[in-house]
C-alpha positions, 0 to 999 in steps of 0.5 A: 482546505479550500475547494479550488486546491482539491485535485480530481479523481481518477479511477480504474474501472475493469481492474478486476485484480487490483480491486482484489489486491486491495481487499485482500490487503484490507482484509489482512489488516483487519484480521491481524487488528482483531487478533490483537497484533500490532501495525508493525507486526502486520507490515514485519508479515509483508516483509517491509518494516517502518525504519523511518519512524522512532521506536516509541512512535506506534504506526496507526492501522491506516498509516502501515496500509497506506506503507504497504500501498506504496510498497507495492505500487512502487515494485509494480512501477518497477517491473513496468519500467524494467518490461518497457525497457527492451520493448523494440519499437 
């Protein structure tokens, strides 16, 4: 990857609680990898379940957190919209 093609980074600073839903999440992962579960059993906990990948095809532990990632991100986008959609100004 050529360095004219690497996008700037933006961080939240003074999100205390997204810092915090983060670990926790990490933390989760890694205790279910200790105790010997599999990714699928860890997302199969948050109620979400890889349906787009072939039974045979094992999610890595990066992979399932980057799904549960996205799954949230994406229902807090929807609560945002759904908040701004009375807002009267």
């Amino acid at each position: 990857m050529s360095l004219n093609k690497i996008k700037p980074k933006f961080y939240v600073y003074g999100c205390d609680q997204l810092l915090n839903d983060l670990q926790e999440l990490i933390s989760s992962a890694g205790e279910y990898e200790n105790s010997g579960k599999s990714p699928d059993d860890w997302l199969f906990g948050f109620g979400l379940k890889s349906s787009n990948k072939p039974n045979n095809v094992q999610l890595s532990w990066g992979a399932a957190i980057n799904v549960a990632t996205r799954h949230t991100i994406q229902k807090l986008v929807r609560i945002r919209r759904e908040s701004t959609k009375d807002h009267p100004f």
